[in-house]
C-alpha positions in Angstrom: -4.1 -4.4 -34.9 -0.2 -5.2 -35.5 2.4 -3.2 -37.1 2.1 -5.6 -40.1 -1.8 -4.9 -40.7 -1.0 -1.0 -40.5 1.7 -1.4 -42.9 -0.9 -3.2 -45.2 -3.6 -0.8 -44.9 -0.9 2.3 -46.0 1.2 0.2 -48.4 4.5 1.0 -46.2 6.6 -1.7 -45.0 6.1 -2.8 -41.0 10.1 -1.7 -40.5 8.6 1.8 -41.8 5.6 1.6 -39.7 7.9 0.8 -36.7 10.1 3.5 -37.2 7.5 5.8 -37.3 6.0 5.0 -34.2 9.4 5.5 -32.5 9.3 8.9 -34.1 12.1 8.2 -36.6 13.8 11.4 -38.6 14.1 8.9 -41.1 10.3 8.9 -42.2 9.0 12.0 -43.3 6.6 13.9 -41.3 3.3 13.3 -42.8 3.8 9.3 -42.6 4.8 9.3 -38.9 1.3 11.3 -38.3 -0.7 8.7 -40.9 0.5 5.9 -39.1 0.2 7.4 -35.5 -3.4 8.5 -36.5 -4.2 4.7 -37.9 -2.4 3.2 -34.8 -4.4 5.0 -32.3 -7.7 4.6 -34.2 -7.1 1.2 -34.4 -6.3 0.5 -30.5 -2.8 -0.5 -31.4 -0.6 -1.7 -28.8 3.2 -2.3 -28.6 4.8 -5.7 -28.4 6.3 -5.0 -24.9 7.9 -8.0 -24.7 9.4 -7.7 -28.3 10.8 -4.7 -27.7 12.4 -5.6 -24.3 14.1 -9.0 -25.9 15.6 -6.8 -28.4 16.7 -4.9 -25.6 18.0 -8.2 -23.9 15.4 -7.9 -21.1 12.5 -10.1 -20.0 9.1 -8.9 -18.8 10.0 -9.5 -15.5 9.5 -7.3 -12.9 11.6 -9.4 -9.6 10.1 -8.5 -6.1 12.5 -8.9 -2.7 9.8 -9.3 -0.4 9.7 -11.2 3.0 7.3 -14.4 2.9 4.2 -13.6 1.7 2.9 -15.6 5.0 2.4 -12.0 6.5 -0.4 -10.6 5.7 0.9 -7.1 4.7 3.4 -8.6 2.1 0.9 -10.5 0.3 -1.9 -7.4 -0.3 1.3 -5.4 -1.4 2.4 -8.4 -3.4 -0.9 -8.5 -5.0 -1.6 -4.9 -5.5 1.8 -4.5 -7.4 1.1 -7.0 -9.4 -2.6 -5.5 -10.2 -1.3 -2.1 -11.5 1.8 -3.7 -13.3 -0.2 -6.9 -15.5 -1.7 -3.3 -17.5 1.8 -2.1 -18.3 2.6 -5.8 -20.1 4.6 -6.6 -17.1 4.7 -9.9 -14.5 5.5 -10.1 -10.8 8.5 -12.5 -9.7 8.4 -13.3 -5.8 11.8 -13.4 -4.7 12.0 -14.0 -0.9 14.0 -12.5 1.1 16.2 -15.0 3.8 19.5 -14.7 5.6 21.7 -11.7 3.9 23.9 -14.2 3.1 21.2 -15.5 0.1 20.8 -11.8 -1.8 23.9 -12.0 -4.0 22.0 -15.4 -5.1 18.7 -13.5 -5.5 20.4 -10.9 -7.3 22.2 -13.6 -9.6 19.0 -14.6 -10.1 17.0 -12.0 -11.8 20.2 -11.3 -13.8 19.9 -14.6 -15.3 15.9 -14.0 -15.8 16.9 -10.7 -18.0 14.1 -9.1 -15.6 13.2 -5.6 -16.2 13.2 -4.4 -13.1 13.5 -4.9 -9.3 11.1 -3.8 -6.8 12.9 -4.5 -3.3 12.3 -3.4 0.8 15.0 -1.3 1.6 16.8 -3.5 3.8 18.1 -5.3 0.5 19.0 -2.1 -0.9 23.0 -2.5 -0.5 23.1 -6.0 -1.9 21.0 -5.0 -4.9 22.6 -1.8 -6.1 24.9 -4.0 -8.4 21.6 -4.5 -10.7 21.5 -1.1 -11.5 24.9 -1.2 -13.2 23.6 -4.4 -15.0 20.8 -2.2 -16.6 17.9 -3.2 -14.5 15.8 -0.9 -12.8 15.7 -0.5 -9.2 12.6 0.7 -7.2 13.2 0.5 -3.2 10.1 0.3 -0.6 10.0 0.8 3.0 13.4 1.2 5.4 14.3 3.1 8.6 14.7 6.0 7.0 15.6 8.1 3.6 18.5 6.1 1.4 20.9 8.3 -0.2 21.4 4.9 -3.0 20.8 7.1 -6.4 17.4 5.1 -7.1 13.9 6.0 -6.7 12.8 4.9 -2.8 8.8 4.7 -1.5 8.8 5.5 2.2 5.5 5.1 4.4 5.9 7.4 7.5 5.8 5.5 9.9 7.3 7.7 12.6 4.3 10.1 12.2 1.9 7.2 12.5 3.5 5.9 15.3 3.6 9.2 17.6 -0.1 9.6 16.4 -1.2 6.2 17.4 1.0 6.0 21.1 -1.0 9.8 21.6 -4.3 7.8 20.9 -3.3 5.7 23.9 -2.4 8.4 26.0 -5.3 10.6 25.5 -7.2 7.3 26.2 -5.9 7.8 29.7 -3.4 4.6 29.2 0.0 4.8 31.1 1.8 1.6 31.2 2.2 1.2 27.2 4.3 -1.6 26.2 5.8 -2.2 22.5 5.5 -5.7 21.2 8.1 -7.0 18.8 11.2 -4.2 19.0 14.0 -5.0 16.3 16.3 -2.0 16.9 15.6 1.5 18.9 15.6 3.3 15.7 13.2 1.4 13.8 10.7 4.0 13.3 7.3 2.8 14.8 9.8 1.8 17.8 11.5 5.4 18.1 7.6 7.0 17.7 7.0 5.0 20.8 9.8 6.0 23.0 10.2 9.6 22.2 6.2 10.2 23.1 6.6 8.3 26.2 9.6 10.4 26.8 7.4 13.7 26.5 4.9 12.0 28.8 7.2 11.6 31.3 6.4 8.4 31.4 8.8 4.3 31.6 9.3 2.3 28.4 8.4 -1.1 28.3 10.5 -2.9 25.4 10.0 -6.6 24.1 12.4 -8.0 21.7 11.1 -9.8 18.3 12.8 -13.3 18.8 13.5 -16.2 16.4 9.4 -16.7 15.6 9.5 -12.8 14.1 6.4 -11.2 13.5 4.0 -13.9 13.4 0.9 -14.7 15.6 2.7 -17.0 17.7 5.0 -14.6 18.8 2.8 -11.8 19.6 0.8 -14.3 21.7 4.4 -15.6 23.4 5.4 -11.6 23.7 2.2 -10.8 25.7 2.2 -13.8 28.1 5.3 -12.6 29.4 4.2 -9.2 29.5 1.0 -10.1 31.5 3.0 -12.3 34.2 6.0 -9.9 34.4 3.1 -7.0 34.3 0.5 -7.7 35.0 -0.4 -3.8 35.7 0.2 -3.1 31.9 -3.3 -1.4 30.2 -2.0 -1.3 26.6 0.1 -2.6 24.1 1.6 -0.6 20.9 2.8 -4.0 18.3 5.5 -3.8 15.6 2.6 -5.3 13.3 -0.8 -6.6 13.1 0.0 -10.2 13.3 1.8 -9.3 16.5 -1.3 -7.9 17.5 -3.4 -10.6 16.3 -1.6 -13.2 18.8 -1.1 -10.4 21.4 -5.2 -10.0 21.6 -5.7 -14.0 21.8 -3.4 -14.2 24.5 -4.9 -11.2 26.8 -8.2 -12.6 25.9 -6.5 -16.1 27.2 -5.7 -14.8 30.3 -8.7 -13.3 31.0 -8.2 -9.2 30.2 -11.3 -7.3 29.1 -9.8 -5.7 25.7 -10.0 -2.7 25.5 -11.3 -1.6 29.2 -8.3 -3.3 31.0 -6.0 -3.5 28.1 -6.0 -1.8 24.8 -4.1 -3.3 21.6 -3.0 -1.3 18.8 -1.4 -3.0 15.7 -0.1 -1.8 12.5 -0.5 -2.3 9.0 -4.4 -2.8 8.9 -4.5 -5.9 7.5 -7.6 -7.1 5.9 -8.6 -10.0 8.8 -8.0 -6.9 11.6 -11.6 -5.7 10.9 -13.0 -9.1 11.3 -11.9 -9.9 15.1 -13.6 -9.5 18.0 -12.9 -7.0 19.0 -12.0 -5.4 16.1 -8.2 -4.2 15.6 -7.6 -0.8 15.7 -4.3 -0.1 13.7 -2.5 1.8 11.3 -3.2 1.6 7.5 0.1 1.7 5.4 -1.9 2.3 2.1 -1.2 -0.4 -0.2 -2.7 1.1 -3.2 -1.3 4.2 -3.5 2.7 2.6 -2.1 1.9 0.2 -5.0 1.0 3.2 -7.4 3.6 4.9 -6.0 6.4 2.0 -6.5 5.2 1.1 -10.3 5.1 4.8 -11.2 8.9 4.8 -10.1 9.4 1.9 -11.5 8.4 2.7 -15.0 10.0 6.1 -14.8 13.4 4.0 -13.9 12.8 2.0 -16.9 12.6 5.2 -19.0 15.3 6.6 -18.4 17.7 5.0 -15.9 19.2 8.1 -14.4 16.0 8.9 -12.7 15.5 9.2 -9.1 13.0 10.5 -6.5 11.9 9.8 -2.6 8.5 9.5 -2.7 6.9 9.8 1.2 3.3 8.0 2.0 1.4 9.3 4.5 -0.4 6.5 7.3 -3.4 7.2 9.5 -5.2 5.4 11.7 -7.8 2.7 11.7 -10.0 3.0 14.9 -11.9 0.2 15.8 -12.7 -1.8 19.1 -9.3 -2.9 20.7 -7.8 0.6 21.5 
């Protein structure tokens, strides 16, 4: 049912009907409960995207993502735009490249009029400017807690890192490496050395290079791991598509996986389960960091001054390769 129809059916006009909805002074008591009454009998709906032209805003929700071509960004990617499509509101991929291209991503979903902006937290600085612009900004992921005056969803990684290098340990592992290290104080990275540092025991660091996080590289990373050493029993990756190339390679080369050499990924991607052997990992929970980011979101929206951290807690996925 429509305004118009209610307006009809209680021989008001659609400008009072609308008025009412929005609780309006202006319209006496007992009309704003009549029409309340008649609008939620009736299953009415508001116009969303009515309301936000008039408010010289799209429907468009804009999301600074990496490619989807890893696997992690597209299930968050999709899950987002799951819970959102109910709230009258469509996903915009906007990938992320050099730094260099934000200020032309940002220009971007200023021209779109898009409601909002849900962005990792390495775009964070470039994107503050849409805030002042009246759009609302939701940030996922980072190193560590922002102090940006918008809402931020933070997986803990840390935790889930220092639980997952422990699984290896208590698995009687003692030459761990890490696959696909971007800086010391990346969080899954700083997990790793400060439990080996407890142990007592070396670091073994590999640098992400130019092919990132893919496949590819995790299967270049662990050949030369296994011919530098070759006495290495596990490997601790940055992600599970590092993992999945990591566990082709060692398989390559000949490695039993897990009894000479354990892998452990993270993210738990969907296609983990379905190798053999199985990828043991840790789950960053997409629905609930997707629940998490649209609550945020359309809390932003409703009143722009709000702001929260929200932390997510991983666990781990245990399967056959660690």
């Amino acid at each position: 049912m429509t305004q118009k129809e209610i307006a009809k059916l209680l021989n008001v006009s659609q400008p009072t009907v609308s008025m009412a909805l929005n609780g309006s002074e202006r319209i006496s008591r007992e009309l704003r409960d009549a029409v309340r009454k008649l609008a939620d009998r009736s299953g009415y709906r508001p116009n969303l995207a009515g309301q936000l032209l008039r408010q010289g805003r799209s429907n468009v929700v804009g999301a600074v993502f990496p490619s989807l071509t890893n696997n992690f960004f597209a299930e968050l990617f999709q899950e987002l735009q799951n819970q959102l499509i109910p709230h009258g509101y469509l996903l915009y991929l906007v990938q992320l490249g050099a730094d260099g291209e934000l200020p032309a991503a940002a220009e971007c979903l200023r021209r779109m009029q898009a409601a909002g902006v849900i962005a990792i937290g390495s775009a964070a600085e470039s994107l503050l400017r849409l805030k002042e612009d009246g759009i609302a900004l939701v940030l996922y992921g980072g190193d560590s807690r922002l102090e940006l005056g918008v809402s931020q969803v933070l997986p803990d990684r840390y935790a889930a890192g220092r639980e997952a290098v422990r699984h290896l340990l208590a698995a009687g592992r003692r030459r761990i490496a890490f696959l696909g290290m971007k800086n010391p104080q990346e969080p899954r990275c700083r997990a790793y050395l400060d439990v080996l540092a407890e142990a007592g025991l070396e670091p073994l660091t590999l640098r992400a290079g130019e092919d990132g996080d893919s496949p590819e590289a995790g299967c270049r990373l662990m050949r030369e791991l296994l011919f530098s050493r070759p006495d290495t029993d596990a490997v601790f990756t940055h992600n599970d598509e590092l993992a999945i190339g990591a566990l082709r390679a060692a398989l390559q080369l000949g490695r039993k996986v897990p009894e000479e050499l354990a892998v452990f990924g993270f993210d738990n991607i969907g296609t983990g389960r379905y190798l053999s052997p199985a990828l043991t990992s840790v789950e960053q929970p997409r629905r609930e960091i997707a629940a998490a980011l649209v609550a945020e979101l359309l809390a932003t929206l409703a009143d722009p001054a709000h702001c929260r951290f929200v932390p997510v807690a991983c666990r781990l996925v245990i399967r056959e390769s660690a």
